[in-house]
Legacy VTK file of the C-alpha trace (Angstrom):
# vtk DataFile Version 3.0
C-alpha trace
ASCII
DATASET POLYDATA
POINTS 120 float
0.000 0.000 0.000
2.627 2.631 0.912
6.461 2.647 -0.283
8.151 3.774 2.950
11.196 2.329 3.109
13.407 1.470 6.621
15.034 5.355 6.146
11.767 6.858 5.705
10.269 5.585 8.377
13.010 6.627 10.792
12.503 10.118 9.629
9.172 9.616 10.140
9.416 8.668 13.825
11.853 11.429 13.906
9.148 14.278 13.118
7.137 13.243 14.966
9.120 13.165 18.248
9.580 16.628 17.278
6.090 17.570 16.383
4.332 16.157 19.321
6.867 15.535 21.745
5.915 14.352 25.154
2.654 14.485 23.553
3.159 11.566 21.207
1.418 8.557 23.710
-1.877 10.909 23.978
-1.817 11.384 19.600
-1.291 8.107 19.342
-4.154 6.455 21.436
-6.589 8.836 19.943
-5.826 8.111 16.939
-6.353 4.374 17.510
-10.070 4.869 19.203
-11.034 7.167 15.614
-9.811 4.087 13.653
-11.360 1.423 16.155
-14.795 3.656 16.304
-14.729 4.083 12.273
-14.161 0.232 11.779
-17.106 -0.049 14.179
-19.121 2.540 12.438
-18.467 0.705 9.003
-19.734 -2.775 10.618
-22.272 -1.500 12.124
-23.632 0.085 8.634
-22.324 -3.570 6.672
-24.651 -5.199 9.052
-28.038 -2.975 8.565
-27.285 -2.932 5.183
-27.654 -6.942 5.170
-30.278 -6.794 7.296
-32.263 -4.685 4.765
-31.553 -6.270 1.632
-33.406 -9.136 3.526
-32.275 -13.090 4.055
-32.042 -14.049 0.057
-28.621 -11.852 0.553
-27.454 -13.099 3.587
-24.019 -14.179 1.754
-23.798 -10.795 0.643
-20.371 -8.979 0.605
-19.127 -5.438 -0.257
-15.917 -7.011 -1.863
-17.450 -8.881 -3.911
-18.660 -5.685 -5.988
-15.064 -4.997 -6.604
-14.649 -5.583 -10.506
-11.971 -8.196 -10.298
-13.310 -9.990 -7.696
-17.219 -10.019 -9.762
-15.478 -10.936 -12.789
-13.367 -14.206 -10.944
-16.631 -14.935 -9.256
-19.102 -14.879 -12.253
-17.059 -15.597 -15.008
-14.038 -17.741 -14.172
-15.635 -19.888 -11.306
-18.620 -21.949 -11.696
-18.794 -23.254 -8.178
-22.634 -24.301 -9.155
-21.993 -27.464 -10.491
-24.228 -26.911 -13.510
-22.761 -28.001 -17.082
-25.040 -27.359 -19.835
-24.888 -30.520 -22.125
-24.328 -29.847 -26.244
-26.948 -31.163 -28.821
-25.867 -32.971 -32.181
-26.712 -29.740 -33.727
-24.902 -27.368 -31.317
-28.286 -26.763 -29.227
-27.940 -26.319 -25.578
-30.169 -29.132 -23.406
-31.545 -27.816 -20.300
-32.139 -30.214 -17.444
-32.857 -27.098 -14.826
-35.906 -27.462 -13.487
-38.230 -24.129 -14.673
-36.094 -24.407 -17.962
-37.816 -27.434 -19.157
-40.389 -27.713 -21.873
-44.235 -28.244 -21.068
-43.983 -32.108 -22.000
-40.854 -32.237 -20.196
-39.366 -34.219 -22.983
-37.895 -32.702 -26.287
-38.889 -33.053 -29.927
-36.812 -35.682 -32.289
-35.295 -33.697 -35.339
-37.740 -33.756 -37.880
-41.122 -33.894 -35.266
-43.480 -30.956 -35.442
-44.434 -29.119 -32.447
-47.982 -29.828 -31.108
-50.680 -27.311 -32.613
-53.850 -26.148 -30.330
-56.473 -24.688 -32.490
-58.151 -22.902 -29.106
-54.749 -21.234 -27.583
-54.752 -19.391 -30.863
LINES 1 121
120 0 1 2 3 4 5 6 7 8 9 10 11 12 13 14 15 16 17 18 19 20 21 22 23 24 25 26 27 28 29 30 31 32 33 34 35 36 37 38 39 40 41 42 43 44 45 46 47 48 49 50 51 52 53 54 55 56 57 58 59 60 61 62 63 64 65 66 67 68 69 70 71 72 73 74 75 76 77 78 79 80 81 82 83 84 85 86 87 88 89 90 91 92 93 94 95 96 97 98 99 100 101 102 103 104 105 106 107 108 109 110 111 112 113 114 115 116 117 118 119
């Protein structure tokens, strides 16, 4: 995240010695309780936020909005399990239920559709 190499951090610590002085202890702590009470703060909102969106997001996480991470998740994983199997003629089969036909079988290449004179 930052560059700051052993030097630089030396004259760092250096500065501030001078800066704060005898202070330093007192900066130090408070700045620890703002980042302890903002990491709280952004929990607390993580949690409401996943509390609103209701239980079909219950996995739900921020990082996973990040575009690598969607992209690895969506595109380059497929941690459901479902492989669509390849007709002769380069049709896709569905086996899913809610993806199936009405007869739940297919038609044989060649067979017509069935017709309803009423539905039309």
């Amino acid at each position: 995240m930052f560059d700051v190499g052993l030097g630089e951090m030396v004259v760092l610590v250096v500065l501030a010695l001078v800066i704060f002085g005898d202070r330093l202890p007192q900066v130090a702590g408070q700045a620890g309780r703002a980042l302890r009470q903002l990491r709280q703060m952004a929990n607390s909102a993580k949690a409401d936020l996943q509390e609103g969106l209701g239980p079909e997001f219950r996995d739900f996480d921020l990082a996973d909005l990040h575009p690598k991470t969607f992209v690895r998740k969506h595109l380059l994983e497929d941690d459901d399990g479902y492989e669509p199997r390849y007709g002769s003629r380069g049709g896709v089969f569905d086996d899913e239920p809610g993806y199936a036909t009405a007869g739940g079988g297919g038609l044989e290449y060649g067979e017509r559709p069935p017709f309803d004179n009423e539905a039309t």
